[in-house]
C-alpha positions in Angstrom: 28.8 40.5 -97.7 25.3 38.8 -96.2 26.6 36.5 -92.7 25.8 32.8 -93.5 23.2 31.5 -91.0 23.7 29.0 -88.5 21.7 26.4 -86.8 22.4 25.5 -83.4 21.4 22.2 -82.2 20.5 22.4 -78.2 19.9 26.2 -78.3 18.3 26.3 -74.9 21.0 25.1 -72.6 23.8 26.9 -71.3 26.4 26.3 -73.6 23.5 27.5 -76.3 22.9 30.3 -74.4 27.2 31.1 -74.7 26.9 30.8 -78.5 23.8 32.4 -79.0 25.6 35.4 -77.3 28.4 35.3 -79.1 27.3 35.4 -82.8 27.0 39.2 -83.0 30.8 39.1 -82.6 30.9 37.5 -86.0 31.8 39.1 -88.9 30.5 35.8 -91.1 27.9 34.0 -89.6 24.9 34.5 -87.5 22.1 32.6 -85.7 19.3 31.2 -88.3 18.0 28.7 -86.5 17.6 27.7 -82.8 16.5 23.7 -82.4 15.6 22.3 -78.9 14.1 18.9 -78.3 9.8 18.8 -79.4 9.0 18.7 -75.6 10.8 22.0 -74.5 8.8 25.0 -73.2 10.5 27.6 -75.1 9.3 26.6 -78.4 8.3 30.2 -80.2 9.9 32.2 -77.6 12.8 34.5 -79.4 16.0 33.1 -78.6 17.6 36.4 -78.2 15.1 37.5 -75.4 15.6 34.8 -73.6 19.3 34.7 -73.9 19.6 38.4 -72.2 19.8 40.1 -75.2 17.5 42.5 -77.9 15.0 40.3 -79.8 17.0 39.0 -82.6 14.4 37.3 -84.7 15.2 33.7 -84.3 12.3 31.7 -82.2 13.2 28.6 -81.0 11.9 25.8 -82.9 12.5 21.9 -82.9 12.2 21.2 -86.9 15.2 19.7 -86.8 15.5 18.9 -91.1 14.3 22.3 -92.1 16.9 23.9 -89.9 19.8 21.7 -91.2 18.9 21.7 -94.9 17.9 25.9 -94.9 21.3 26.8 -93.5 24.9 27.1 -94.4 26.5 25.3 -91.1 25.5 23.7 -88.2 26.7 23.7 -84.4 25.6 20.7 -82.4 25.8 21.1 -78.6 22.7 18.6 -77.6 23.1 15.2 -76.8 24.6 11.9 -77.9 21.4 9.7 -78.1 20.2 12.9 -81.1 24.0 12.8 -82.8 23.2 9.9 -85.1 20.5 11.8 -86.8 22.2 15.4 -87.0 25.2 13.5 -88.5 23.1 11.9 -91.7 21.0 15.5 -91.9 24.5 17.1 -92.2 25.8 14.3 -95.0 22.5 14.6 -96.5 22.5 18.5 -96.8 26.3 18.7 -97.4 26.6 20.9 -94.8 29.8 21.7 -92.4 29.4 20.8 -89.0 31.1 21.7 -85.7 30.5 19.1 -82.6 30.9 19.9 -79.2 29.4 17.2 -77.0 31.3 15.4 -74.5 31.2 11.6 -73.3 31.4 10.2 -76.6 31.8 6.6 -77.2 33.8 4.6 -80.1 30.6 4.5 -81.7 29.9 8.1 -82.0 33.6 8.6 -82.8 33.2 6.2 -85.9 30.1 7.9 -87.1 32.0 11.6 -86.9 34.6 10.0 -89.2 32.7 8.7 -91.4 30.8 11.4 -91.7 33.7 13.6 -92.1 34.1 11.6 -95.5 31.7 13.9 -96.6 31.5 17.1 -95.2 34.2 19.4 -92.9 33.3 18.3 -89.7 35.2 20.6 -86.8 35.2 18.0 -83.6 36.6 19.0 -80.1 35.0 18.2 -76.6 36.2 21.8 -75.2 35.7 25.3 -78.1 37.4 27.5 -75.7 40.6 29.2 -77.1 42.1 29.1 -73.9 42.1 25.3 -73.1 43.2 24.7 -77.0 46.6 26.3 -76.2 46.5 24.6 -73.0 46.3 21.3 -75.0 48.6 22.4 -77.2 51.3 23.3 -73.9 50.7 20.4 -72.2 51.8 18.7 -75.5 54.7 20.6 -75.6 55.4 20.2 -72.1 55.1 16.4 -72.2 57.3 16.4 -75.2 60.5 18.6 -73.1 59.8 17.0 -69.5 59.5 13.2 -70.8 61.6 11.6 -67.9 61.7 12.5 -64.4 58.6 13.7 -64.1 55.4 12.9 -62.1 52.4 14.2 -64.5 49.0 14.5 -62.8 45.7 16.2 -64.1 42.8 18.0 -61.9 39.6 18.4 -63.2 37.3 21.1 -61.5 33.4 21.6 -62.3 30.1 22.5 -61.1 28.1 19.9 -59.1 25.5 19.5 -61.9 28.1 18.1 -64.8 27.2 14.5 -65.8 30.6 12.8 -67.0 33.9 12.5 -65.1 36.3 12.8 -65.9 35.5 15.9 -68.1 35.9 15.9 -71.9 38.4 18.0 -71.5 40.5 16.2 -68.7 40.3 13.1 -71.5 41.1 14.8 -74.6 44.7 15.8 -71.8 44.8 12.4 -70.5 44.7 11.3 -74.5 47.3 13.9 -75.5 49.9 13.1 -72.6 49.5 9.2 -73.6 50.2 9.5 -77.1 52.9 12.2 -76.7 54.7 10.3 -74.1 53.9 6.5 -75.7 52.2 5.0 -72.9 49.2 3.3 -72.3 45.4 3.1 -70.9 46.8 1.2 -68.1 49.3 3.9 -66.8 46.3 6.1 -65.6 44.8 5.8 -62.5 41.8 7.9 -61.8 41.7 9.1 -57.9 43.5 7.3 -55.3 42.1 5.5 -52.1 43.3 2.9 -49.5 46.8 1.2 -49.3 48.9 2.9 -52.0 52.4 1.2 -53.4 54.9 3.7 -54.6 53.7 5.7 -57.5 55.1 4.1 -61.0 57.3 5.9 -62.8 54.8 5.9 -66.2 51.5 6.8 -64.1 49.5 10.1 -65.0 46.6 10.3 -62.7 43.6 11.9 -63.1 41.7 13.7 -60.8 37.6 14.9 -60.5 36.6 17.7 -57.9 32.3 18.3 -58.7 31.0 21.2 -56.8 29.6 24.8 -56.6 28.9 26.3 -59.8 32.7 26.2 -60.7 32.2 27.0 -64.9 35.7 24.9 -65.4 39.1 24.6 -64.5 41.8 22.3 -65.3 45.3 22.3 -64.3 48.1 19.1 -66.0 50.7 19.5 -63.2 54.5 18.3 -63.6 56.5 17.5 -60.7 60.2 16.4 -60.3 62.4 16.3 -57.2 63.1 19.9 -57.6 60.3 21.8 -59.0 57.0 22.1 -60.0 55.1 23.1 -63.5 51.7 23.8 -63.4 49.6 24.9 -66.1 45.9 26.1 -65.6 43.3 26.7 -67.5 39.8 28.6 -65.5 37.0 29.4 -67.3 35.5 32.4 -65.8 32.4 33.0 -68.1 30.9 30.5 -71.1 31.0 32.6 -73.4 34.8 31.4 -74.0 33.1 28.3 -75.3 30.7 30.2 -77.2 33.1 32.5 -78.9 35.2 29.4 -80.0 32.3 27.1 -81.0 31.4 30.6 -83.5 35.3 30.3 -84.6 34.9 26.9 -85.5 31.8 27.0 -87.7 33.1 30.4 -89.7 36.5 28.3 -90.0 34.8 24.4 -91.2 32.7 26.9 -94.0 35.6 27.5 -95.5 37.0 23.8 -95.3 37.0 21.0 -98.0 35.6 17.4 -96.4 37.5 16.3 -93.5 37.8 16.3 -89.6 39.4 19.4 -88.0 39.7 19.6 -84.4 40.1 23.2 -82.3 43.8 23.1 -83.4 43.4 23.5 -87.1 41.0 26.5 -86.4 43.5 28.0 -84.0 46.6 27.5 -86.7 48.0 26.3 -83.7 
């Protein structure tokens, strides 16, 4: 059976450079197309080559409508300000999507629903297996240690990441909200100056930005007498990679809607 190809949308950064390597692990898709932005150096330069690997055909390019409309799927890992567009390409083409940008706004959440109208549309701010079933344990967790429990979250990255708290640290926030019913206003992000006695409700949230740390995030649960903590670290981005492949293979096979990381899982 001929792999589908894949466009992916922001080829050239890291988290391309993850995905690019991970395709060859794929026993359904494969790269077809690499898109970075018009201005970008490595237009024509193979993607493969320039990922580490053997030349695999596939020169980076930044036709952004031939891409979208000559493929079977489509992996977005740009930016925000070019999401608008690769959402109406994707509707226009009918073709499954999987987004995996961070930061996103209620506006750019409206437009992936809507858009998922039309086409399976796989949305999660973190592809790595690993953090899904640590989503999926903090739920869980939150569900078992509802009262008499202090909940707190640590974020970890490297010194170059743009948003805080991380995509990932707000998709936990979000699920140890709605698990537990509280609110906005029982998070407090970081602590400083003269403190009262923690509420019983609060979840903070915490942001450490240094080194080259890939990512790390512990949810931590603390009662008079013990201690839960569970960690994710991600040691290599190719986790993200090797998810973000899982999730296109997965929404290809999917009917119109919106799928997060836990319906590819089955978790």
């Amino acid at each position: 059976m001929a792999k589908k190809k894949i466009t992916l949308i922001g080829a050239g950064g890291r988290m391309g450079k993850a995905i690019i390597q991970a395709f060859p692990n794929s026993q359904r898709s494969e790269l077809g197309y690499a898109i970075v932005r018009p201005d970008s150096y490595s237009i024509g330069f193979d993607s493969g080559l320039h990922c580490g690997m053997k030349e695999n055909k596939v020169a980076f390019s930044s036709d952004l409508d031939e891409a979208i409309s000559e493929s079977h799927g489509v992996i977005d890992f740009s930016t925000l300000s070019g999401l608008e567009t690769v959402l109406e390409l994707c509707v226009k083409y009918k073709k499954p999507l999987v987004v995996g940008l961070t930061g996103l706004e209620e506006k750019h959440k409206k437009a992936i629903q809507e858009a998922s109208e039309f086409i399976p549309l796989v949305y999660s701010p973190n592809m790595s297996v690993g953090v899904n079933l640590l989503f999926k344990l903090a739920e869980i967790s939150a569900k078992v240690l509802h009262e008499g429990f202090d909940i707190e979250v640590l974020d970890i990255h490297h010194r170059h990441k743009k948003d805080s708290p991380s995509g990932t640290a707000t998709k936990i926030r979000d699920i140890l909200v709605n698990t537990l019913g509280r609110k906005e206003s029982d998070v407090i992000y970081g602590r400083h100056g003269n403190y009262p006695e923690r509420p019983a409700k609060e979840i903070g949230v915490h942001t450490m930005r240094a080194g080259e740390v890939v990512g790390e995030h512990t949810v931590y649960f603390f009662s008079p007498e013990e201690r839960i903590e569970i960690t994710h670290k991600a040691q290599d981005r190719k986790t993200f990679g090797v998810g973000s492949v899982k999730a296109i293979d997965f929404a290809m096979q999917q009917s119109p809607g919106l799928y997060d990381m836990f319906d590819v899982l089955g978790i």
